[in-house]
CHARMM-style PDB file with segment names, atoms N, HN, CA, C and O in Angstrom:
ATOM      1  N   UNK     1      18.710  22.873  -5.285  1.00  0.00      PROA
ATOM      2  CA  UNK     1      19.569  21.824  -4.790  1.00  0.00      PROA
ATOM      3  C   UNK     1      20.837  21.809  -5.621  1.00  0.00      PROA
ATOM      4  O   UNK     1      20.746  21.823  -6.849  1.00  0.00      PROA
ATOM      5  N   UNK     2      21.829  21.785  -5.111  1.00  0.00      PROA
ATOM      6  HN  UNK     2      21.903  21.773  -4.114  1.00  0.00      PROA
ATOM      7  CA  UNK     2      23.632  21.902  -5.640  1.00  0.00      PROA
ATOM      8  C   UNK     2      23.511  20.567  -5.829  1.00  0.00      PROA
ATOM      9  O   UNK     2      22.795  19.767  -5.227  1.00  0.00      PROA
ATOM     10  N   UNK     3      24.447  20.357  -6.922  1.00  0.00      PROA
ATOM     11  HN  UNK     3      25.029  21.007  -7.411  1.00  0.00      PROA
ATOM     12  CA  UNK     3      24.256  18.650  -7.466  1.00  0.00      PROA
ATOM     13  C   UNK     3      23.322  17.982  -8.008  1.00  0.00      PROA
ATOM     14  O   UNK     3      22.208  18.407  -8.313  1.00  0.00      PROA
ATOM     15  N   UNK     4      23.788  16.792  -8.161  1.00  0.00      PROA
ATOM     16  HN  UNK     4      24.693  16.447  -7.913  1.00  0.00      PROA
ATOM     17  CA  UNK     4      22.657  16.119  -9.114  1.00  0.00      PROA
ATOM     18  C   UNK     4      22.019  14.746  -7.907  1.00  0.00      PROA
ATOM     19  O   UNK     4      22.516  13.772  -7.341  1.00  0.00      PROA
ATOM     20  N   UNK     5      20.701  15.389  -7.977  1.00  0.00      PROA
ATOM     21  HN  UNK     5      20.297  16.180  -8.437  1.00  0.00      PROA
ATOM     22  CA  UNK     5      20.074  14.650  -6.890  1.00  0.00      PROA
ATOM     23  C   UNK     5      20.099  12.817  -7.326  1.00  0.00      PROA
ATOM     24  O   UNK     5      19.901  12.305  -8.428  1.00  0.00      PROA
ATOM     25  N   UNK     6      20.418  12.156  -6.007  1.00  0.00      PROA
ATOM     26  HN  UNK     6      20.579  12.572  -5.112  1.00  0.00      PROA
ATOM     27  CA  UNK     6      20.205  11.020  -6.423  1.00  0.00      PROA
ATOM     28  C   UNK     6      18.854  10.545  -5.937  1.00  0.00      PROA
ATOM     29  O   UNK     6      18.228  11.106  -5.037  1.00  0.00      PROA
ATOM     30  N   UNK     7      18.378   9.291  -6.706  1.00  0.00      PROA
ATOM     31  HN  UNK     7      18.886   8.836  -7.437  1.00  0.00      PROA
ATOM     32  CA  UNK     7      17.448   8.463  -6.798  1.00  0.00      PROA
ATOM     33  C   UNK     7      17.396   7.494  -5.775  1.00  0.00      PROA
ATOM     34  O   UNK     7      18.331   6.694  -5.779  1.00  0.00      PROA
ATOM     35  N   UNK     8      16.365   7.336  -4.724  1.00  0.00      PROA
ATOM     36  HN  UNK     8      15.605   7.986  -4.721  1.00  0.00      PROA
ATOM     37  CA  UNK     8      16.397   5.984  -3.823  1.00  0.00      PROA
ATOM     38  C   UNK     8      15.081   5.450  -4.246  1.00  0.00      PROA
ATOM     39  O   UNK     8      14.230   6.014  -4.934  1.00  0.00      PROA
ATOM     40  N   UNK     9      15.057   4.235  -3.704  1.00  0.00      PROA
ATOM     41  HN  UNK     9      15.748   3.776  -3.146  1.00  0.00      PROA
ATOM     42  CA  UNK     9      13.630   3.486  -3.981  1.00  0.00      PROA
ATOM     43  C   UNK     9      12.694   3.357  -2.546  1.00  0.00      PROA
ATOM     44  O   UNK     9      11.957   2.400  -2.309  1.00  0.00      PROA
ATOM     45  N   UNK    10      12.854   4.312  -1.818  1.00  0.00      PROA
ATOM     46  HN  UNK    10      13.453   5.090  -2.011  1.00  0.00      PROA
ATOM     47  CA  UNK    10      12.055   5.227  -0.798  1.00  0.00      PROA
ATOM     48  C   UNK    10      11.220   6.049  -1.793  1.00  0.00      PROA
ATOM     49  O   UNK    10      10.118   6.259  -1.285  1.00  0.00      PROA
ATOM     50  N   UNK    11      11.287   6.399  -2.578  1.00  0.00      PROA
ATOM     51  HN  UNK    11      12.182   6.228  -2.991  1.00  0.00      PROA
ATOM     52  CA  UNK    11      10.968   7.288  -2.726  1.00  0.00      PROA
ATOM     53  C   UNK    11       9.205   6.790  -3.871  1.00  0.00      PROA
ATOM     54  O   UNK    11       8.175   7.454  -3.989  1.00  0.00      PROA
ATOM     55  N   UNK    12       9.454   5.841  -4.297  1.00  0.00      PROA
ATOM     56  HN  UNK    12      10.291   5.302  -4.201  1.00  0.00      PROA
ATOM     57  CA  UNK    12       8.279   5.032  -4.716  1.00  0.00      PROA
ATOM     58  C   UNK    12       7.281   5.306  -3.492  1.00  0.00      PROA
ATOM     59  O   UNK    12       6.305   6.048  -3.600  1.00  0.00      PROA
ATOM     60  N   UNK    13       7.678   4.536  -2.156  1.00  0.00      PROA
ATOM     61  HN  UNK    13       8.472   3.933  -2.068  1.00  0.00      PROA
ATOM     62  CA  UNK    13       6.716   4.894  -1.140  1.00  0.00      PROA
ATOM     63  C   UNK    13       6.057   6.286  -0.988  1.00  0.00      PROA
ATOM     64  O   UNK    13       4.943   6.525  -0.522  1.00  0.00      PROA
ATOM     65  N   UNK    14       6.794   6.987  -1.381  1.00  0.00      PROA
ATOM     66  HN  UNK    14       7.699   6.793  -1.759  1.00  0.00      PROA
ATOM     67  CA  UNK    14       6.350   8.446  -0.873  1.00  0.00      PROA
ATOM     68  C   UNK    14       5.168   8.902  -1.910  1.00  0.00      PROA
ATOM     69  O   UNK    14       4.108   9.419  -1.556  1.00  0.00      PROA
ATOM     70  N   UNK    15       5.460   8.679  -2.946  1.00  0.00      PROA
ATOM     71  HN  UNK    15       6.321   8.259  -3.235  1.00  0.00      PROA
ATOM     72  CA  UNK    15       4.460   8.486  -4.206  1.00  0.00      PROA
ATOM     73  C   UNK    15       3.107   7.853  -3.898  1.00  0.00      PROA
ATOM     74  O   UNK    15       2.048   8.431  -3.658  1.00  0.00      PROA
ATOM     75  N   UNK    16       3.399   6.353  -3.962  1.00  0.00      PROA
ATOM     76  HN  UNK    16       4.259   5.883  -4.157  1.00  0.00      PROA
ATOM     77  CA  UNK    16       2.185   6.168  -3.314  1.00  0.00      PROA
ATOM     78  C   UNK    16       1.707   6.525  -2.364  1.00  0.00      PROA
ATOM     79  O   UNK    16       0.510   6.770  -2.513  1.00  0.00      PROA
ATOM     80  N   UNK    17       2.281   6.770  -0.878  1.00  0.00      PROA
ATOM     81  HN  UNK    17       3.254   6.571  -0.757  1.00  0.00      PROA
ATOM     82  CA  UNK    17       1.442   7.426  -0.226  1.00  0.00      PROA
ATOM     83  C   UNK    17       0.951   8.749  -0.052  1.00  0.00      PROA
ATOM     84  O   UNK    17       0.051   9.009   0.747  1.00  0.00      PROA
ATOM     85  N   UNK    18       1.636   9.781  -0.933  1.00  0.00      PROA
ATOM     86  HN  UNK    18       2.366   9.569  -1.582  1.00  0.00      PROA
ATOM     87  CA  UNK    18       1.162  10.937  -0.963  1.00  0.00      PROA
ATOM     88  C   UNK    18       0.017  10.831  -2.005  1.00  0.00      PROA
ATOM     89  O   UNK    18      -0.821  11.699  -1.762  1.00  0.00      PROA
ATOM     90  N   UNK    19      -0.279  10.152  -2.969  1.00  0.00      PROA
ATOM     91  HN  UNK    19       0.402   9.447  -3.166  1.00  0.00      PROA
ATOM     92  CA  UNK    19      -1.254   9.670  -4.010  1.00  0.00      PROA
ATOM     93  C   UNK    19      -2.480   9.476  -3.183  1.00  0.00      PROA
ATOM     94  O   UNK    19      -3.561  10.064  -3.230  1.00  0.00      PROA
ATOM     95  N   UNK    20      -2.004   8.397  -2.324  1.00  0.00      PROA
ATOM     96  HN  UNK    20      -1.126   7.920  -2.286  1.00  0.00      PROA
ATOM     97  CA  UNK    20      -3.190   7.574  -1.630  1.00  0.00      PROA
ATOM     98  C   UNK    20      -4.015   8.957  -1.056  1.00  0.00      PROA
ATOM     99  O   UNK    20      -5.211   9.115  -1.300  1.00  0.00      PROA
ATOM    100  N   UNK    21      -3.295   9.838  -0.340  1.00  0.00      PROA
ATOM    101  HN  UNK    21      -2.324   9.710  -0.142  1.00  0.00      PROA
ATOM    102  CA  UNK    21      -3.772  11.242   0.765  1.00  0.00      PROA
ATOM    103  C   UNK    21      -4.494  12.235  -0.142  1.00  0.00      PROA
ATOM    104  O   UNK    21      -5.673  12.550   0.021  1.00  0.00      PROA
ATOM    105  N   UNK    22      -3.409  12.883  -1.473  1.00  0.00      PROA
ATOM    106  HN  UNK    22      -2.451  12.628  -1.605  1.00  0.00      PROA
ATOM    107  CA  UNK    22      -4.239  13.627  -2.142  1.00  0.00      PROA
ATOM    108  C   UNK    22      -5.146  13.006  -2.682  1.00  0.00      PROA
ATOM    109  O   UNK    22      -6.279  13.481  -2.601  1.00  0.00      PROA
ATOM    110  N   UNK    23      -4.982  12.042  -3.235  1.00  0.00      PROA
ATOM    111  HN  UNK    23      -4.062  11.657  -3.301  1.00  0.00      PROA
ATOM    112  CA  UNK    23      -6.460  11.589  -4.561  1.00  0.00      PROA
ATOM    113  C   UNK    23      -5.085  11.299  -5.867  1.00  0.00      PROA
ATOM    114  O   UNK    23      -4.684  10.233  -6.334  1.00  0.00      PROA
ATOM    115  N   UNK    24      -4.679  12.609  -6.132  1.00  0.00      PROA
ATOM    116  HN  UNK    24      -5.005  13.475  -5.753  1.00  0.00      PROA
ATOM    117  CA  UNK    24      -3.346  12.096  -7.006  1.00  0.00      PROA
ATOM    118  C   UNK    24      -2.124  13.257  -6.649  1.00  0.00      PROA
ATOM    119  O   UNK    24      -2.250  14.184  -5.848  1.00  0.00      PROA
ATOM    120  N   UNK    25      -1.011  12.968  -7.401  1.00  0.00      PROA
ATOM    121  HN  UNK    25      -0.908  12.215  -8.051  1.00  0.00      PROA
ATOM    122  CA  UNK    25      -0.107  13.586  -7.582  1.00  0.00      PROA
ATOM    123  C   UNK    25       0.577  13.935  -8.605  1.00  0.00      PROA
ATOM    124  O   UNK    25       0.655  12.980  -9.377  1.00  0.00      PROA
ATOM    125  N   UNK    26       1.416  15.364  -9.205  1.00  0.00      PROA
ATOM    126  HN  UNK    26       1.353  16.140  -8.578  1.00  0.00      PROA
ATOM    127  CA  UNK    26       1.727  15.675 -10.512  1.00  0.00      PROA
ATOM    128  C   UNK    26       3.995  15.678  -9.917  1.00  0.00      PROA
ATOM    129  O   UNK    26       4.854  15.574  -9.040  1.00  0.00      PROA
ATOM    130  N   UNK    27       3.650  15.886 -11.299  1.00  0.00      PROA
ATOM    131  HN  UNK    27       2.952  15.971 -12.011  1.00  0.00      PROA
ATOM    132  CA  UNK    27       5.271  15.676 -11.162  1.00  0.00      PROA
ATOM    133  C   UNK    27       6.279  16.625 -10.381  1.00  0.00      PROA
ATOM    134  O   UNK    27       7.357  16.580  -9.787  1.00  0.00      PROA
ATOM    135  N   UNK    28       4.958  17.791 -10.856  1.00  0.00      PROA
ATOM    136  HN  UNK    28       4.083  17.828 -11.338  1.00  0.00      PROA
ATOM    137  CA  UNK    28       5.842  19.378  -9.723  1.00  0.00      PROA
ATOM    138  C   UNK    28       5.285  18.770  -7.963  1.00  0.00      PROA
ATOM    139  O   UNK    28       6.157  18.708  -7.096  1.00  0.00      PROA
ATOM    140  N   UNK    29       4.555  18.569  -7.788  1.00  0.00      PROA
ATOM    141  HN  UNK    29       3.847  18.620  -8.493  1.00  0.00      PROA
ATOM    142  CA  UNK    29       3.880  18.375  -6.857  1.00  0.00      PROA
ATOM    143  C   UNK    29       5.517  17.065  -6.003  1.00  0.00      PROA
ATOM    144  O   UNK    29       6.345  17.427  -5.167  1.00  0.00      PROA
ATOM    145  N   UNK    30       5.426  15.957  -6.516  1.00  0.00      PROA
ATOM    146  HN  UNK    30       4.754  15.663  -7.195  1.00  0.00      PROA
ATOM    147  CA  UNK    30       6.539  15.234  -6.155  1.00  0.00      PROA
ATOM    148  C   UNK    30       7.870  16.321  -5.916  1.00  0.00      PROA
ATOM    149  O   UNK    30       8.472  16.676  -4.903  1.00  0.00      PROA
ATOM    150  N   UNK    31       7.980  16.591  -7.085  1.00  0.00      PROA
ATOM    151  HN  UNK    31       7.491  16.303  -7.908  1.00  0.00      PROA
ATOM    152  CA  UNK    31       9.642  17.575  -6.645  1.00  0.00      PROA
ATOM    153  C   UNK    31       9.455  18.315  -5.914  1.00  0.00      PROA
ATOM    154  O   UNK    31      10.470  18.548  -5.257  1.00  0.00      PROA
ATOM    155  N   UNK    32       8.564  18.918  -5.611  1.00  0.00      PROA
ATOM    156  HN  UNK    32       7.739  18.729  -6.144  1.00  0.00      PROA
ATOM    157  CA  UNK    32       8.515  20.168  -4.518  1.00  0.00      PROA
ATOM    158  C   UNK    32       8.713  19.218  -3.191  1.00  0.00      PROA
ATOM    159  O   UNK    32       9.481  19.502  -2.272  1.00  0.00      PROA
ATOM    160  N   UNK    33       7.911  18.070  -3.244  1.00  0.00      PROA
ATOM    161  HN  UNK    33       7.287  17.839  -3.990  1.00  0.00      PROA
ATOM    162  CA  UNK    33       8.159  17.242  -1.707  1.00  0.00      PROA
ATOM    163  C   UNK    33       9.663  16.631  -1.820  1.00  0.00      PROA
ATOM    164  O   UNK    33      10.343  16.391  -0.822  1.00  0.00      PROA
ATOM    165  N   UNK    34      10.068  16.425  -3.061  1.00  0.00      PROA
ATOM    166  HN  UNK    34       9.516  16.620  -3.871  1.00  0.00      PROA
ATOM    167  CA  UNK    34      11.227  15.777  -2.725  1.00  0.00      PROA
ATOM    168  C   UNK    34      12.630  16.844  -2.601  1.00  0.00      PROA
ATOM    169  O   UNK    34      13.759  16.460  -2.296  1.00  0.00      PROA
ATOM    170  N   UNK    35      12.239  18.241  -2.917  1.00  0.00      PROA
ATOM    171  HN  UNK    35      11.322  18.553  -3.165  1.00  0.00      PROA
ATOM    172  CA  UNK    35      12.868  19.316  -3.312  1.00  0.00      PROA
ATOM    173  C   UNK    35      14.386  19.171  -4.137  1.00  0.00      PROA
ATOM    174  O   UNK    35      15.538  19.529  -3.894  1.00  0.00      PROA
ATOM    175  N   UNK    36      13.815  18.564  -5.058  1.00  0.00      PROA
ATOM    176  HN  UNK    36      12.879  18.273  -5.256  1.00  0.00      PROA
ATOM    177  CA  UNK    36      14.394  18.287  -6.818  1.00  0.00      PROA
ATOM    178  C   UNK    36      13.282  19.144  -7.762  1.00  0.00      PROA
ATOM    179  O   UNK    36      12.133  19.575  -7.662  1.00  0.00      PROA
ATOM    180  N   UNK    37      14.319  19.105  -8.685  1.00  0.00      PROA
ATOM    181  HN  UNK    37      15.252  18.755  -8.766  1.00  0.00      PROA
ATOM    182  CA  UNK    37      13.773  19.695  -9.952  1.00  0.00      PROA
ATOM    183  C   UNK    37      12.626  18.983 -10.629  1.00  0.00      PROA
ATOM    184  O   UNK    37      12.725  17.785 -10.364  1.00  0.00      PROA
ATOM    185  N   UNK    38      11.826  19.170 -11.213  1.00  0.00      PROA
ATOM    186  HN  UNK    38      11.746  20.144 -11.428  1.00  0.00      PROA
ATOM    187  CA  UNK    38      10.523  18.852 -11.985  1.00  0.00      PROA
ATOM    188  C   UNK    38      11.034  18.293 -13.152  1.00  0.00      PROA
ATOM    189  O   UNK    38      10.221  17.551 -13.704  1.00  0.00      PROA
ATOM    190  N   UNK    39      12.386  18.425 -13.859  1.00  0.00      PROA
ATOM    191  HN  UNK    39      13.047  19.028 -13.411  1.00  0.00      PROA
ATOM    192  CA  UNK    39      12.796  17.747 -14.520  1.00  0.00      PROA
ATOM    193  C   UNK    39      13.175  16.350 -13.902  1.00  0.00      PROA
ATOM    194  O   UNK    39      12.468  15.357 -14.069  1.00  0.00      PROA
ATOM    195  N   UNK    40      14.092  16.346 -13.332  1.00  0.00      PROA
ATOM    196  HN  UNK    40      14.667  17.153 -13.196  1.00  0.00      PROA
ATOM    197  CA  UNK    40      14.676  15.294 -12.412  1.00  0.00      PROA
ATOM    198  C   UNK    40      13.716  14.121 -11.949  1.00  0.00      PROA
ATOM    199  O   UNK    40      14.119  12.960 -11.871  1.00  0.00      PROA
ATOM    200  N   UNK    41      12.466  14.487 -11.660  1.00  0.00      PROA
ATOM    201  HN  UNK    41      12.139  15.430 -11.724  1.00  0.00      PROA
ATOM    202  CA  UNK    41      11.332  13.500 -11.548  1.00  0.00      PROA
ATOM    203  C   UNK    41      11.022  12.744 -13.051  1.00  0.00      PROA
ATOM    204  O   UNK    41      11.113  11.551 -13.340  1.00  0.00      PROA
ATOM    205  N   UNK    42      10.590  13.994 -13.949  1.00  0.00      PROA
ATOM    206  HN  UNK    42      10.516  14.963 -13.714  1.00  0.00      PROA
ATOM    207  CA  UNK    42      10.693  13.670 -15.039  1.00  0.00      PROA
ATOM    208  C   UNK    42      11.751  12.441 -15.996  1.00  0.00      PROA
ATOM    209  O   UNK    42      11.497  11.748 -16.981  1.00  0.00      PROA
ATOM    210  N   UNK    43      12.963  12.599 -15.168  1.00  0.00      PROA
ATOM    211  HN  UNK    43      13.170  13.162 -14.368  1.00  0.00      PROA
ATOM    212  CA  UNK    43      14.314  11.889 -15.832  1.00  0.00      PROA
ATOM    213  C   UNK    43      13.965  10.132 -14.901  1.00  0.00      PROA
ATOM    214  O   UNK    43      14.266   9.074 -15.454  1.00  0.00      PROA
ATOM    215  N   UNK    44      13.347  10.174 -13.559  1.00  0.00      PROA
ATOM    216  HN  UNK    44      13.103  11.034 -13.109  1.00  0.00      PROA
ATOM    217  CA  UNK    44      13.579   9.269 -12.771  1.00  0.00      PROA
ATOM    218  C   UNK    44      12.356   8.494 -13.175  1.00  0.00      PROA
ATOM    219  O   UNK    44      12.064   7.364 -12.784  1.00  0.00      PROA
ATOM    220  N   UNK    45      11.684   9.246 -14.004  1.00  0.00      PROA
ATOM    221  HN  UNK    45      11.921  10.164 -14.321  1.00  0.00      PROA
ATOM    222  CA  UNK    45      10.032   8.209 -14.011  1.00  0.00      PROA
ATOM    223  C   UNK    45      10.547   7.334 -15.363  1.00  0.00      PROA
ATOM    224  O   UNK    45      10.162   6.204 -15.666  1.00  0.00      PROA
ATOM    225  N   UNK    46      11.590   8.227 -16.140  1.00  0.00      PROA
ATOM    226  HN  UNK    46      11.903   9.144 -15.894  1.00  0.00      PROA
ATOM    227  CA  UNK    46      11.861   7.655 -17.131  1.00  0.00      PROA
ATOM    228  C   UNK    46      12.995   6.090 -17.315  1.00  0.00      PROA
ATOM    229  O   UNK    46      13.210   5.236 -18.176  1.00  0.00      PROA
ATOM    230  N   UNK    47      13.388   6.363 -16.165  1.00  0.00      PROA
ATOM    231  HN  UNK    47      13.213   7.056 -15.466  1.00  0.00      PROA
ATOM    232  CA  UNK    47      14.879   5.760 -16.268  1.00  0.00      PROA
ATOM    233  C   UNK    47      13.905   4.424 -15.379  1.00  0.00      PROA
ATOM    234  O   UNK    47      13.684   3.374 -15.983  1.00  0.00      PROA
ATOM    235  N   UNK    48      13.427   4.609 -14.037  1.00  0.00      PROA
ATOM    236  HN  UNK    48      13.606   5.461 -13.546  1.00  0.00      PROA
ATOM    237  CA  UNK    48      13.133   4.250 -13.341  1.00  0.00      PROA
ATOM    238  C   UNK    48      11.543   3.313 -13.215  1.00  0.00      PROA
ATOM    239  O   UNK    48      10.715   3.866 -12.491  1.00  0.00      PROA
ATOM    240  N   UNK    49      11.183   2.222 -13.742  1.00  0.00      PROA
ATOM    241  HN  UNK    49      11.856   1.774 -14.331  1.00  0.00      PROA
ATOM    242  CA  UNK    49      10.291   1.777 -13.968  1.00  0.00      PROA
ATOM    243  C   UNK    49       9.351   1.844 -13.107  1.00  0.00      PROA
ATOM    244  O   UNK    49       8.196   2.065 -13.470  1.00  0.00      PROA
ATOM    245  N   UNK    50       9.750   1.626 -11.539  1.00  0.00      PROA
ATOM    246  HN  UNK    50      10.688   1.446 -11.244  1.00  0.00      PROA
ATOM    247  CA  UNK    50       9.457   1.301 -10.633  1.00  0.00      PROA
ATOM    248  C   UNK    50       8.631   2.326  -9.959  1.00  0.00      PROA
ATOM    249  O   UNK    50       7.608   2.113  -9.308  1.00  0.00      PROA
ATOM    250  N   UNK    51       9.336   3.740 -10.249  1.00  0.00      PROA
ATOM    251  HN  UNK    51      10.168   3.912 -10.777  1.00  0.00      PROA
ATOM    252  CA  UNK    51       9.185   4.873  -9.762  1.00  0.00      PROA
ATOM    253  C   UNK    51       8.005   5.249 -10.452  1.00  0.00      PROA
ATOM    254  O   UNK    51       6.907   5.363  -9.908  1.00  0.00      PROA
ATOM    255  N   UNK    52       8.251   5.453 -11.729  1.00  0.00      PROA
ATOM    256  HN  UNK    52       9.143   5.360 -12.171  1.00  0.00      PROA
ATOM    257  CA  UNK    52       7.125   5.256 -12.549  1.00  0.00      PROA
ATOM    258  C   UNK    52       5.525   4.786 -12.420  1.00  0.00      PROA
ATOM    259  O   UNK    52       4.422   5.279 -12.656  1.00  0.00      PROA
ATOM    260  N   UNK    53       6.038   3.604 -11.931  1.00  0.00      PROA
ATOM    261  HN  UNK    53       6.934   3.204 -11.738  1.00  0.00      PROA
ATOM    262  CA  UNK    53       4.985   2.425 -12.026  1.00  0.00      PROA
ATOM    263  C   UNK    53       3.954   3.257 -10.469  1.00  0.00      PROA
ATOM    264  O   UNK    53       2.736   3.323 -10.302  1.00  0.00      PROA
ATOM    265  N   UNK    54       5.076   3.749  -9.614  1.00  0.00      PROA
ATOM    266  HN  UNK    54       6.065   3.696  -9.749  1.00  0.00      PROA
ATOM    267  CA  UNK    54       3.917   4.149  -8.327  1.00  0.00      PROA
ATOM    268  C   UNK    54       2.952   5.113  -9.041  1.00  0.00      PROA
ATOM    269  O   UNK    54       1.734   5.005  -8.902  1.00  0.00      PROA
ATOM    270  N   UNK    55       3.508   6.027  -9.785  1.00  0.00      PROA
ATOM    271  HN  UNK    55       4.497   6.114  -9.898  1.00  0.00      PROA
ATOM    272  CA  UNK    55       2.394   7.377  -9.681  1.00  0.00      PROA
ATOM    273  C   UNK    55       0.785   5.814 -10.218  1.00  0.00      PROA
ATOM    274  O   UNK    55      -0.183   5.540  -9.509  1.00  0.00      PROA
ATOM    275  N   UNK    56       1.075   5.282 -11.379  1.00  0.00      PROA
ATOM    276  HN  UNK    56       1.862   5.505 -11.955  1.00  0.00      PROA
ATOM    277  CA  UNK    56      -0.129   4.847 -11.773  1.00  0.00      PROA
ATOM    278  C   UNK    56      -0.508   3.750 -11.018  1.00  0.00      PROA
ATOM    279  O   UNK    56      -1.641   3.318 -11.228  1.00  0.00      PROA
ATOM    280  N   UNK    57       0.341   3.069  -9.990  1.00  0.00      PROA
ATOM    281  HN  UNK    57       1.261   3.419  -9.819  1.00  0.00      PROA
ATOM    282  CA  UNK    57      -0.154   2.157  -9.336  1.00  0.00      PROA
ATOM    283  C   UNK    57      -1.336   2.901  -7.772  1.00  0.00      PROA
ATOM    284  O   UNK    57      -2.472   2.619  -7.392  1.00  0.00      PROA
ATOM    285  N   UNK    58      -0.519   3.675  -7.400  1.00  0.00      PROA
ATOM    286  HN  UNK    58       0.404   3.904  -7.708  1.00  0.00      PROA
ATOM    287  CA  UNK    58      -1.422   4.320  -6.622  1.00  0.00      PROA
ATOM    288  C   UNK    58      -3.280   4.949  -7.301  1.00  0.00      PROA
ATOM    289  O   UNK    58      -4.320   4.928  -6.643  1.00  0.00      PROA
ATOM    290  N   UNK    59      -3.156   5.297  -8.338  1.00  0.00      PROA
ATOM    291  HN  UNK    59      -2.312   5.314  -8.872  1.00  0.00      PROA
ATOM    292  CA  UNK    59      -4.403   5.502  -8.970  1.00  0.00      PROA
ATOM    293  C   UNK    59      -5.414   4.634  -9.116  1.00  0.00      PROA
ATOM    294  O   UNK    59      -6.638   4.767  -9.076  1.00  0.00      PROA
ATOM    295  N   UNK    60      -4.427   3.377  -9.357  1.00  0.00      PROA
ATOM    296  HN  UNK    60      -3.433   3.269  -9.389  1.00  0.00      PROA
ATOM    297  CA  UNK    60      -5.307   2.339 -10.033  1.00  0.00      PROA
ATOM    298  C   UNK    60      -6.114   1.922  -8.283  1.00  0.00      PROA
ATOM    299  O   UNK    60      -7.276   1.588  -8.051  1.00  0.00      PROA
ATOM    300  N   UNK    61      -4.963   2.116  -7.331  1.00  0.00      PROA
ATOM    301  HN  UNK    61      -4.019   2.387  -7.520  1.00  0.00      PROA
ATOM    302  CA  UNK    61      -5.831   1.141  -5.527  1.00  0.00      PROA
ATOM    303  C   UNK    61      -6.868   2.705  -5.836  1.00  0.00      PROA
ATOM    304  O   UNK    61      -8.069   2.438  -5.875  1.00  0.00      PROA
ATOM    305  N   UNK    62      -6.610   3.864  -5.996  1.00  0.00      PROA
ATOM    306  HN  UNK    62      -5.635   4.081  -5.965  1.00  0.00      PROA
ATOM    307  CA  UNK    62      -8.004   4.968  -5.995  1.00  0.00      PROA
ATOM    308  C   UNK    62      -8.758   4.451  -6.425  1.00  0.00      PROA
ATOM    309  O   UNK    62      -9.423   3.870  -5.568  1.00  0.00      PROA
ATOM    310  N   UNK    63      -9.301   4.206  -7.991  1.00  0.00      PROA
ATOM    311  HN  UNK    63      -8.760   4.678  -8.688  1.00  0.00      PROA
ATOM    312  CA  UNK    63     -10.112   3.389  -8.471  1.00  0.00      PROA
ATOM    313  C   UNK    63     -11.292   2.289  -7.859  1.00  0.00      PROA
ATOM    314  O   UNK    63     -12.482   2.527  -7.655  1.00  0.00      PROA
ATOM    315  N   UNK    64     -10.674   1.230  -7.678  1.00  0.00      PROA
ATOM    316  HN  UNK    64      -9.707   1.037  -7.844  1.00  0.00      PROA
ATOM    317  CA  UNK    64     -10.817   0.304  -7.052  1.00  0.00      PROA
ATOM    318  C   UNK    64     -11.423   0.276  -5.555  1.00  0.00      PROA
ATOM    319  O   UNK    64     -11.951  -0.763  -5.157  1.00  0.00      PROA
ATOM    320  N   UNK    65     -11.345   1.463  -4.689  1.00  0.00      PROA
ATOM    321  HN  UNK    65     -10.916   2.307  -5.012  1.00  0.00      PROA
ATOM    322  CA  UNK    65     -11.618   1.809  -3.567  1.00  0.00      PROA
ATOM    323  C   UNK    65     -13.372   2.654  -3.656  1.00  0.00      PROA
ATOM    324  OT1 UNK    65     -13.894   3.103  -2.635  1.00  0.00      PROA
TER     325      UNK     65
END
């Protein structure tokens, strides 16, 4: 991808629901769906609380289920 990908908060959804389908999800696994860099996820989980917060919020409804 040319440029520096931006960040939407769509993209939380996609997290959780690709979480919910596999069981879980890794960070390459996200960038490849979002087709960004594996860093770039890396930078957005950091910056991004929210974004963050899906990968482990989706785990925790696994759990619980």
């Amino acid at each position: 991808m040319s440029g520096k990908a931006k960040y939407k908060k769509a993209y939380i959804d996609d997290v959780i629901n690709l979480s919910l389908v596999k069981g879980k999800v890794s960070n390459h696994f996200i960038a490849k769906w979002l087709h960004v860099d594996e860093k770039t996820i890396r930078n957005w989980r950091k910056d991004y609380y929210e974004f963050d917060h899906a990968f482990h919020h989706a785990a925790d409804i696994l759990k619980k289920s």
